[in-house]
KEGU-503782 format. One record per residue (C-alpha): chain; x, y, z. Coordinates in pm, whole numbers, plus 50000, padded with zeros to 5 digits. Layout:
residues N
+------+-------+-------+-------+
| unit |    px |    py |    pz |
+------+-------+-------+-------+
|    A |     X |     Y |     Z |
...
+------+-------+-------+-------+
***
This chain:
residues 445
+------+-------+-------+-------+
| unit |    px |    py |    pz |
+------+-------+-------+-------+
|    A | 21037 | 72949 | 55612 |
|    A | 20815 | 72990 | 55300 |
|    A | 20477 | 73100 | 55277 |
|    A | 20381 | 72786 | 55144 |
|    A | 20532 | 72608 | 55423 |
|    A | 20380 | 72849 | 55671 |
|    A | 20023 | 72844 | 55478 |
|    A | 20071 | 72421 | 55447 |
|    A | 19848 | 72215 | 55671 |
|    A | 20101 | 72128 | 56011 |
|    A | 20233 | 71716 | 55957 |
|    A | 20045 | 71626 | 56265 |
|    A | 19740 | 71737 | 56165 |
|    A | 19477 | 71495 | 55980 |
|    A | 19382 | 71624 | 55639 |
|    A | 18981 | 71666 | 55546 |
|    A | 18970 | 71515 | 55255 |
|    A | 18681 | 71482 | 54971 |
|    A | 18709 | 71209 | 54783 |
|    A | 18517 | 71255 | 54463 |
|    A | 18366 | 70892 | 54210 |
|    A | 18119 | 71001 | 53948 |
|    A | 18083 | 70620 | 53980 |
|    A | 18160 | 70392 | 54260 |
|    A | 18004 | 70056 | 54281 |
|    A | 18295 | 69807 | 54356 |
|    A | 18110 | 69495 | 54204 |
|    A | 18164 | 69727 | 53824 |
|    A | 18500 | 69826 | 53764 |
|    A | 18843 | 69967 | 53899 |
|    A | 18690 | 70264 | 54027 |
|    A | 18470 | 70132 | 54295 |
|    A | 18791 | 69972 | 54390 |
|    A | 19012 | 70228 | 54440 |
|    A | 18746 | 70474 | 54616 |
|    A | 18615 | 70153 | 54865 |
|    A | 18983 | 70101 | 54916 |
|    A | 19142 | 70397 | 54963 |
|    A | 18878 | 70606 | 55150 |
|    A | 18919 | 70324 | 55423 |
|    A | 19276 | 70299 | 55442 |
|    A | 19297 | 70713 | 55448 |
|    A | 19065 | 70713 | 55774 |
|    A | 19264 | 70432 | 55940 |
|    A | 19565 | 70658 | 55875 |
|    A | 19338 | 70927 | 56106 |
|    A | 19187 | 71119 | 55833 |
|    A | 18850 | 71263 | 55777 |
|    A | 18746 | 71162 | 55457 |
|    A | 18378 | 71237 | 55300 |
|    A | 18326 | 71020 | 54970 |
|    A | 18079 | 71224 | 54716 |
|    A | 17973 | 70987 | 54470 |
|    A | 17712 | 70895 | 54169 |
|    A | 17519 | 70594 | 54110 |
|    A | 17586 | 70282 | 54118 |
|    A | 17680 | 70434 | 54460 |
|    A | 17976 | 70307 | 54643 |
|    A | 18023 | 70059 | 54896 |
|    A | 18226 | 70193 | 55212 |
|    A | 18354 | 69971 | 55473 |
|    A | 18407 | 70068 | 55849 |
|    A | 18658 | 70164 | 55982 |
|    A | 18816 | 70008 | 56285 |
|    A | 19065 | 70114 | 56565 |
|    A | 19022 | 70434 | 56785 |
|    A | 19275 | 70636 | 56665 |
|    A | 19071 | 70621 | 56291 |
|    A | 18936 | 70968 | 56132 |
|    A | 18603 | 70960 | 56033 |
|    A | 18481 | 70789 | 55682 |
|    A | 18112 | 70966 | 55538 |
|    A | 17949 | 70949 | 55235 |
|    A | 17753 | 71252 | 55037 |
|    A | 17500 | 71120 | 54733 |
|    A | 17587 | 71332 | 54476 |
|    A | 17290 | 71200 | 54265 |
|    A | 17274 | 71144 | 53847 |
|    A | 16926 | 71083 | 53647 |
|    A | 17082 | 70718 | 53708 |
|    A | 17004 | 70674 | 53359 |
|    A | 17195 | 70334 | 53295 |
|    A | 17062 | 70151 | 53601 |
|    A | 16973 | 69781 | 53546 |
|    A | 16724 | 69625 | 53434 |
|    A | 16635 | 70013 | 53271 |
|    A | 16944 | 70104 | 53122 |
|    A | 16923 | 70417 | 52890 |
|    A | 16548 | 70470 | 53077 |
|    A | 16331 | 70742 | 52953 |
|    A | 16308 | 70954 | 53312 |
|    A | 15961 | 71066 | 53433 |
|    A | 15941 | 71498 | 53408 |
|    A | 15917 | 71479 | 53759 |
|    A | 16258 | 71364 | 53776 |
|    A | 16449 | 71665 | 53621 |
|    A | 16547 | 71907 | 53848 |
|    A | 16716 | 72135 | 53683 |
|    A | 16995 | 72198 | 53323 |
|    A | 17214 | 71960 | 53459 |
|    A | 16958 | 71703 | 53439 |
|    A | 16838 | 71822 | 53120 |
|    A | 17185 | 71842 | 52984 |
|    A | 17245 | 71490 | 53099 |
|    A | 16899 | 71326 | 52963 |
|    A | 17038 | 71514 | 52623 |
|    A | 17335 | 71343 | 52575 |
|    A | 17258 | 71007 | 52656 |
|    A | 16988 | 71011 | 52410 |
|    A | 17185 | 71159 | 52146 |
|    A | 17444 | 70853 | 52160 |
|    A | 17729 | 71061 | 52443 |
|    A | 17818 | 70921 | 52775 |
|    A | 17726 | 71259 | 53030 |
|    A | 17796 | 71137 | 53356 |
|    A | 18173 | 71273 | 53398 |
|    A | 18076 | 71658 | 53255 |
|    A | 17761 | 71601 | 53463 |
|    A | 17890 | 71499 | 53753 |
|    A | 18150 | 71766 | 53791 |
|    A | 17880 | 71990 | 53757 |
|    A | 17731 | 71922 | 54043 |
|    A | 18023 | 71818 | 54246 |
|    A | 18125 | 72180 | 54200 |
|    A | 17778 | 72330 | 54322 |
|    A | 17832 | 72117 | 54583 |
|    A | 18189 | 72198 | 54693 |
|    A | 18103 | 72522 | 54652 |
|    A | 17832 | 72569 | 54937 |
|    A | 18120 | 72368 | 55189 |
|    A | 18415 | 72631 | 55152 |
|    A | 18669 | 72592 | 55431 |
|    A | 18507 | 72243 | 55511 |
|    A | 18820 | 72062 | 55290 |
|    A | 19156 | 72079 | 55292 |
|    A | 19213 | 71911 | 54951 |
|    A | 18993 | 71740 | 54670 |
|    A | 19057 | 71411 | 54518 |
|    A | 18921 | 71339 | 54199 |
|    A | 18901 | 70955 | 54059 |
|    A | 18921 | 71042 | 53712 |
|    A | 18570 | 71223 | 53646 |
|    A | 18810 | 71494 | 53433 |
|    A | 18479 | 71725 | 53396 |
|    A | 18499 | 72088 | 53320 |
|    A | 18361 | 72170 | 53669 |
|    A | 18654 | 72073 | 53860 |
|    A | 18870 | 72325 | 53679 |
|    A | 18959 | 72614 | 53901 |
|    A | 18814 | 72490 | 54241 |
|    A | 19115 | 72683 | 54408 |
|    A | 18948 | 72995 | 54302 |
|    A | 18685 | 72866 | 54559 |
|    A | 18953 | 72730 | 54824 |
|    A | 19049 | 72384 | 54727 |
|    A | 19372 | 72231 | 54599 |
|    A | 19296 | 71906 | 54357 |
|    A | 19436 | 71588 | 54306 |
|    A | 19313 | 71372 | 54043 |
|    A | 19351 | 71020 | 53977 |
|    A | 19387 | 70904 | 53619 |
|    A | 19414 | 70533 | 53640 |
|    A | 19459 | 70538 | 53231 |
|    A | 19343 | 70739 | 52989 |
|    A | 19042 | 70617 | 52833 |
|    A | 19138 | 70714 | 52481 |
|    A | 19296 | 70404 | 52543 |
|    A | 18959 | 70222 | 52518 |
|    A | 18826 | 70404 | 52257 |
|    A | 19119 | 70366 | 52030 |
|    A | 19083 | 69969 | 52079 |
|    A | 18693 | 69946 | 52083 |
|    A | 18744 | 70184 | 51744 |
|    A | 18993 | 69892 | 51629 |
|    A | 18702 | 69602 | 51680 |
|    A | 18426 | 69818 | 51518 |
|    A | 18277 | 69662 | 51240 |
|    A | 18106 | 69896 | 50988 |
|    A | 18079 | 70278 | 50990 |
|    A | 17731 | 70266 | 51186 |
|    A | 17935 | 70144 | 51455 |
|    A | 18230 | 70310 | 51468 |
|    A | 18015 | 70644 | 51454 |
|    A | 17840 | 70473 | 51766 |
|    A | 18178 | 70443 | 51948 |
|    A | 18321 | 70783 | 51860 |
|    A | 17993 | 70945 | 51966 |
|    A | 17986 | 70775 | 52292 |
|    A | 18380 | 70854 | 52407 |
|    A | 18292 | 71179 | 52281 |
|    A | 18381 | 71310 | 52696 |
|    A | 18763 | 71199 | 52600 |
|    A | 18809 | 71540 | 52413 |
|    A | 18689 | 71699 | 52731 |
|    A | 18928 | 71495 | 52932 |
|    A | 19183 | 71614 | 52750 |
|    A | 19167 | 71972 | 52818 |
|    A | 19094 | 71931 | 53172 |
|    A | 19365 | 71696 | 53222 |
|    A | 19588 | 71935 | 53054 |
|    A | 19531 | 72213 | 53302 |
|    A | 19608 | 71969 | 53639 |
|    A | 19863 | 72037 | 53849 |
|    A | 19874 | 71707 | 54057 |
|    A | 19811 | 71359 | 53852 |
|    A | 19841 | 71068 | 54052 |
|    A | 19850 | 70738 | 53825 |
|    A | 19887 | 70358 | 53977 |
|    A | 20204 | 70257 | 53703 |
|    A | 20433 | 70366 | 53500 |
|    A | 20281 | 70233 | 53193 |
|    A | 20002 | 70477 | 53283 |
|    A | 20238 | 70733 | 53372 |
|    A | 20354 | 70705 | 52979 |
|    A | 19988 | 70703 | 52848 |
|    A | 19882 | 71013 | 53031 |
|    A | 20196 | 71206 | 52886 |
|    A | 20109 | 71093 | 52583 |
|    A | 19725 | 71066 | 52540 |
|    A | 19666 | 71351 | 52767 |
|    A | 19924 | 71561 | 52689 |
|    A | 19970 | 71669 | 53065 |
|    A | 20376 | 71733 | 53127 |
|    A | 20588 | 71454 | 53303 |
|    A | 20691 | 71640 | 53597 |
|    A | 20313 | 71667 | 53697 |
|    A | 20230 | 71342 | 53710 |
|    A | 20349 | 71072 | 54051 |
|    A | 20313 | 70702 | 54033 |
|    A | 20142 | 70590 | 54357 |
|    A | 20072 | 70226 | 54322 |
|    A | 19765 | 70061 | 54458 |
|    A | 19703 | 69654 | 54499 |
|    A | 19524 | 69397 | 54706 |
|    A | 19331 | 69414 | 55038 |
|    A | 19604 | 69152 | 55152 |
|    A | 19341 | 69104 | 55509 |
|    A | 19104 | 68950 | 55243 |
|    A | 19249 | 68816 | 54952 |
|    A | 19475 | 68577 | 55136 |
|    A | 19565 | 68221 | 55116 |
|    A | 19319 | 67939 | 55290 |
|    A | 19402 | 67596 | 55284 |
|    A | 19064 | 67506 | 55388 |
|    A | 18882 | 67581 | 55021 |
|    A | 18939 | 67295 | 54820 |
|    A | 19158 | 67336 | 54532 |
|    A | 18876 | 67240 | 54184 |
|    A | 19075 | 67042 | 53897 |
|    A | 19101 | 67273 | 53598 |
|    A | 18902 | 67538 | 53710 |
|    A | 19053 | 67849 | 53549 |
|    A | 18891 | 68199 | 53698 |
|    A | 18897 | 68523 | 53570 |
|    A | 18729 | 68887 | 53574 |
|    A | 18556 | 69061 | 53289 |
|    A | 18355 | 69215 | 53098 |
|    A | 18232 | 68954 | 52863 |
|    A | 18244 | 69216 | 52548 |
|    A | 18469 | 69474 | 52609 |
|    A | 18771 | 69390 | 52366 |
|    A | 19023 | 69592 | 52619 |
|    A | 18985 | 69278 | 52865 |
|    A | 19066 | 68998 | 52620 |
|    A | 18811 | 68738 | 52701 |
|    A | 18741 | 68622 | 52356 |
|    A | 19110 | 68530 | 52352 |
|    A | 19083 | 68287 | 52653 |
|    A | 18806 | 68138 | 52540 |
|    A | 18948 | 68062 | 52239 |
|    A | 19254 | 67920 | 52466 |
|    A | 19059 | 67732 | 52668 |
|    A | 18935 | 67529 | 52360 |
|    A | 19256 | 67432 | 52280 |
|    A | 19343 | 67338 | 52621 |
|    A | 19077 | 67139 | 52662 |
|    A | 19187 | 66924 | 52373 |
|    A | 19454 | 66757 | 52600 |
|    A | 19266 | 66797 | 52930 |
|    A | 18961 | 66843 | 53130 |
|    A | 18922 | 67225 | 53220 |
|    A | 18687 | 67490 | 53270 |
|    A | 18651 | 67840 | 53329 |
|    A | 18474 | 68066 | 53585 |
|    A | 18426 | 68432 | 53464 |
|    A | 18372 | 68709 | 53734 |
|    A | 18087 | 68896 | 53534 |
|    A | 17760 | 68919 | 53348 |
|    A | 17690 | 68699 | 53071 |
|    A | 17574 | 68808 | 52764 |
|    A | 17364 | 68649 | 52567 |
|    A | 17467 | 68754 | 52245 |
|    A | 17823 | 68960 | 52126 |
|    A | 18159 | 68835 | 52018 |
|    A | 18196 | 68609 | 52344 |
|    A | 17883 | 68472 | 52339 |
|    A | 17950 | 68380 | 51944 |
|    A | 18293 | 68242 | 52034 |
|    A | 18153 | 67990 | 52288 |
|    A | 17867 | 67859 | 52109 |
|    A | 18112 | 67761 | 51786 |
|    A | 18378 | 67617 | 51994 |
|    A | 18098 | 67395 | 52175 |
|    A | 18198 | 67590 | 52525 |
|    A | 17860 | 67572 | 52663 |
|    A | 17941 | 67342 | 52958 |
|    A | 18259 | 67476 | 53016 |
|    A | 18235 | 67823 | 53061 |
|    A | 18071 | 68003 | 53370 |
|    A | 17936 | 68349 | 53457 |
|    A | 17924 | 68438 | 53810 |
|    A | 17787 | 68798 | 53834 |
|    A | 17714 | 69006 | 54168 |
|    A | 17889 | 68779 | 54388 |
|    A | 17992 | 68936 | 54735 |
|    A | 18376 | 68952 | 54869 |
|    A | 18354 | 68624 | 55048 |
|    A | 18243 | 68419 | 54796 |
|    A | 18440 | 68608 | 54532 |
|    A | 18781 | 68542 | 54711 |
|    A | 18669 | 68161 | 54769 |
|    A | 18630 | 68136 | 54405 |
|    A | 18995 | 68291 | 54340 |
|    A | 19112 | 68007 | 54579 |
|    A | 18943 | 67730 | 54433 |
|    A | 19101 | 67793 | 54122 |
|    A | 19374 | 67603 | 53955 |
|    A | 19488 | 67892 | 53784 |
|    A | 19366 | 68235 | 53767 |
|    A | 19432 | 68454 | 53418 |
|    A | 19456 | 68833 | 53320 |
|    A | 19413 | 68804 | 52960 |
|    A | 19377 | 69141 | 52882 |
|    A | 19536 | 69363 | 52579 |
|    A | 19610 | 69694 | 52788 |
|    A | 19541 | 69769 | 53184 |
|    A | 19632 | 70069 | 53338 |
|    A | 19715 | 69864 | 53687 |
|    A | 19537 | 69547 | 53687 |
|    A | 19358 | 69471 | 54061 |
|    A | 19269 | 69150 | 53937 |
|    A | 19653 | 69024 | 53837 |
|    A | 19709 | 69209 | 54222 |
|    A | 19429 | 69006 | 54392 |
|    A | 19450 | 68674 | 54301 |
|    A | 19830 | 68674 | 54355 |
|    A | 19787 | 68750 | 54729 |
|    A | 19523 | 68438 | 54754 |
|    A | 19848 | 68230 | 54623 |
|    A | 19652 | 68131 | 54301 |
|    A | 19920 | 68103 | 54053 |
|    A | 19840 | 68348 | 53778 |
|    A | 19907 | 68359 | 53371 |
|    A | 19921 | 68709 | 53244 |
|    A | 19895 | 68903 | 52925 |
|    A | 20182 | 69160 | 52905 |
|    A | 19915 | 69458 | 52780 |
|    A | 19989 | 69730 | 52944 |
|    A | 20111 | 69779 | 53290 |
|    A | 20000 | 69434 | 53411 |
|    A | 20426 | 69289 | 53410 |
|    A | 20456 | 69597 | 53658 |
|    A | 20201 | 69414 | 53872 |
|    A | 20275 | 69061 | 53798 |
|    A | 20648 | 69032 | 53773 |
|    A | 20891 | 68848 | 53588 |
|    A | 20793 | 68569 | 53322 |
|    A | 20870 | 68244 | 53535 |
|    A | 20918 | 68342 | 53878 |
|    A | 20602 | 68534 | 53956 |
|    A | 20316 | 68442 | 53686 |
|    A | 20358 | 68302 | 53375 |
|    A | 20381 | 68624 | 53087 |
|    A | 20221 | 68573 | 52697 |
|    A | 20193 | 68814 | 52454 |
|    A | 19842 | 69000 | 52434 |
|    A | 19568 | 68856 | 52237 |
|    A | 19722 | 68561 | 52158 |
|    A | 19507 | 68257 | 52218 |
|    A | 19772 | 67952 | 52136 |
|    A | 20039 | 68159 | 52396 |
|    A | 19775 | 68175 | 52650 |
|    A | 19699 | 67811 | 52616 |
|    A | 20011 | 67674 | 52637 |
|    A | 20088 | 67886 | 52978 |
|    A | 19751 | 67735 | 53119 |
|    A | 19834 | 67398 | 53055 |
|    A | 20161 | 67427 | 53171 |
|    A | 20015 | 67553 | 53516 |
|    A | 19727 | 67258 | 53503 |
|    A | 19955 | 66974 | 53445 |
|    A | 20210 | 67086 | 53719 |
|    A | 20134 | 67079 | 54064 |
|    A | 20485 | 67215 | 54206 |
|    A | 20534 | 67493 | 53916 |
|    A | 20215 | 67623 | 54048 |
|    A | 20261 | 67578 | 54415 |
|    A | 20583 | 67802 | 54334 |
|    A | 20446 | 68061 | 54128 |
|    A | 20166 | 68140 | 54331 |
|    A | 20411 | 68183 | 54675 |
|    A | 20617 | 68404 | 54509 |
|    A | 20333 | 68611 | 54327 |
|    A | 20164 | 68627 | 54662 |
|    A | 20568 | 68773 | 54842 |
|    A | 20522 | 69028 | 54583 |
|    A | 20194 | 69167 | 54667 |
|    A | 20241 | 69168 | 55003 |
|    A | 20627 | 69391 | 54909 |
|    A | 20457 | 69623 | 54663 |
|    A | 20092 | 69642 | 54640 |
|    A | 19844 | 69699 | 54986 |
|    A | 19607 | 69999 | 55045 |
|    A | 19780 | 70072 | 55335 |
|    A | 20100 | 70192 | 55112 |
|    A | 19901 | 70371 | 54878 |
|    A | 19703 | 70544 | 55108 |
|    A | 20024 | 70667 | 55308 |
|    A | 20184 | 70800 | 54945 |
|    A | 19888 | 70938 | 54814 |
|    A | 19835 | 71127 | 55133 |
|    A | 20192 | 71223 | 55121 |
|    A | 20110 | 71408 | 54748 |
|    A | 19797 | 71561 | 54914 |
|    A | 19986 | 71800 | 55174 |
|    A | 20220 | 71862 | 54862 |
|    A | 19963 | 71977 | 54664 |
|    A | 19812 | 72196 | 54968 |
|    A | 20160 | 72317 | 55000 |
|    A | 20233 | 72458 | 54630 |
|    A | 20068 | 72533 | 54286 |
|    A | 19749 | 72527 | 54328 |
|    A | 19729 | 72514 | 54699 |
|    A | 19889 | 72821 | 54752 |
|    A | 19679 | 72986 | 54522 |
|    A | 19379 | 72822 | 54695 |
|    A | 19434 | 73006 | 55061 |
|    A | 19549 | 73304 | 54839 |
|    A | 19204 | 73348 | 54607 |
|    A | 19449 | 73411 | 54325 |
|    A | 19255 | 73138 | 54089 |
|    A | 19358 | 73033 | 53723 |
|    A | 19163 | 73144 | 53421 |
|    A | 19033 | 72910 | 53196 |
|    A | 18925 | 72909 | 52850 |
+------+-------+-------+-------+
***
């Protein structure tokens, strides 16, 4: 037997896991998602799991059944400088507590984005007073200096990387208009050159596709053999078919940021004009309206006003309902590292068009069979693939069975949970686990 088997946490044993968000509110972005998700699934599986997250804070849910581990939550709390209706606030001196704080309060007002250096920071201060209280940590893609060498303090690390953000700097770079901007945009993804480094240094990369897979190798520059594709997908006990929500004639739904450019929205705006040349239709956007921006721009000259929607801060039950109600729901993005959304309303049944950005055909399948496929950012594409769907009530009855067989084959938490806890003990086994229980720590520079 080797030491690392003998030193490896026994099979039977639940693991004591810290699950680490330097952001976590599921109502903002994929992150929220994947820590609510997960952290539940991992206790149903029996193990202990202890969420340590910034603001927005996440939401947890319970956790049933008696043979569950326990789910907890730690505040691992920021300057919460963004926080609505305040964002980049001007804290009271009371507030700071410390460099950290300082350092934090410093870069936001210098044009940076802090929160994933600061929140390793004090992640690791944290960790550090709890040694022997973890058997692994599990990073969701903070990539801050102050991760690096937690075995030399007694804990193996898995990090998430759900895709690498240079991805959304090079294409935010791309829609910058004028060198005041684009100095704007390189100064805030200024953390990316830190990701880099610490990504570089990881032993254990988990990533949900293998379009990410490809990015990280490439972006990142972290070697192939380091990095394992554990998909992730819908909560198939929620997002599920009901017959009892009334389908609503041309109501098209989707999820976005209204101006982000990585999400695509001015594109199906632009669609939507032209498909409402031959039809009533209208669209329902999951977000926050803006009042002013490219989007906001694009709807006012196309005489959208009436028939676009913003629906921000809705809860699960209406948000699902909504997804139902829908004609057609639409993933119009240029690039996604996974795509939830494509993975969510396919399990309702909705019938789904799809950019093919990305890793989003991983998620929604063949062109025909399980969504309908267009090229990204391609407005006439994505209208003639929504009116398709709208004028065809059997094409869309059989596109959104099969996308909803696929989900339910490929994509649940409780699958990802069992795989990624399946790379956990093999991380607690070797690399960095062994060197962990052994005190034997890497150097960095």
């Amino acid at each position: 037997m080797t030491s690392a088997a003998r030193d490896s946490v026994p099979a039977d044993r639940p693991l004591r896991i810290a699950l680490l968000s330097y952001k976590g509110n599921p109502f903002c972005g994929g992150q929220g998602v994947y820590v609510r998700h997960l952290s539940r699934e991992l206790a149903r599986l029996g193990h202990d799991v202890e969420v340590l997250g910034g603001q927005p804070y996440p939401v947890l849910d319970p956790v049933d059944g008696d043979a569950s581990g326990r789910l907890g939550f730690t505040k691992i709390a920021s300057m919460d400088l963004y926080r609505s209706p305040d964002p980049f606030r001007n804290p009271r001196p009371g507030e700071f507590r410390g460099p950290v704080d300082l350092l934090e309060y410093a870069t936001m007002r210098t044009g940076g984005f802090p929160e994933p250096l600061t929140f390793s920071l004090r992640a690791r201060r944290h960790l550090a007073l709890h040694r022997g209280r973890f058997d692994v940590v599990h990073d969701n893609q903070t990539l801050g200096y102050g991760l690096l060498g937690l075995d030399r303090i007694g804990f193996p690390l898995v990090t998430t990387i759900h895709h690498p953000v240079t991805v959304d700097r090079e294409l935010e770079l791309a829609a910058a208009h004028g060198i005041t901007k684009q100095l704007s945009v390189r100064r805030w993804y200024g953390f990316t050159r830190m990701q880099k480094r610490v990504a570089r240094r990881l032993d254990s990369v988990l990533t949900v596709s293998q379009s990410s897979g490809r990015e990280i190798t490439e972006h990142l520059g972290v070697r192939p053999e380091r990095v394992h594709v554990v998909p992730i997908g819908a909560d198939v006990r929620l997002w599920s078919p009901d017959p009892s929500v009334a389908e609503v004639p041309g109501r098209i739904v989707t999820t976005s940021s209204a101006d982000v450019p990585l999400k695509g929205l001015i594109h199906l705006v632009e669609a939507l004009a032209k498909v409402r040349t031959e039809r009533d239709a209208h669209l329902v956007v999951v977000g926050r309206r803006r009042e002013d921006g490219p989007v906001a721009e694009a709807i006012r000259r196309l005489g959208l006003e009436g028939a676009v929607e913003f629906r921000g801060g809705i809860d699960d039950a209406a948000f699902v309902d909504l997804v139902r109600s829908a004609q057609v729901a639409c993933v119009p993005s240029l690039y996604e590292g996974f795509s939830l959304p494509a993975a969510e309303a396919m399990a309702t049944g909705t019938p789904l068009v799809a950019s093919t950005g990305g890793a989003i055909p991983e998620v929604a399948g063949p062109d025909g069979e399980t969504c309908l496929a267009v090229p990204p950012a391609d407005p006439s594409a994505l209208a003639a693939a929504l009116g398709r769907l709208l004028d065809d009530p059997g094409l869309r009855r059989r596109i959104g069975a099969a996308g909803r067989q696929r989900v339910l084959d490929r994509f649940t938490w409780e699958r990802a949970a069992e795989l990624t806890a399946e790379r956990y003990r093999e991380a607690i086994a070797t690399g960095a686990g062994q060197r962990a229980r052994s005190g034997d720590g890497w150097r960095y520079v």
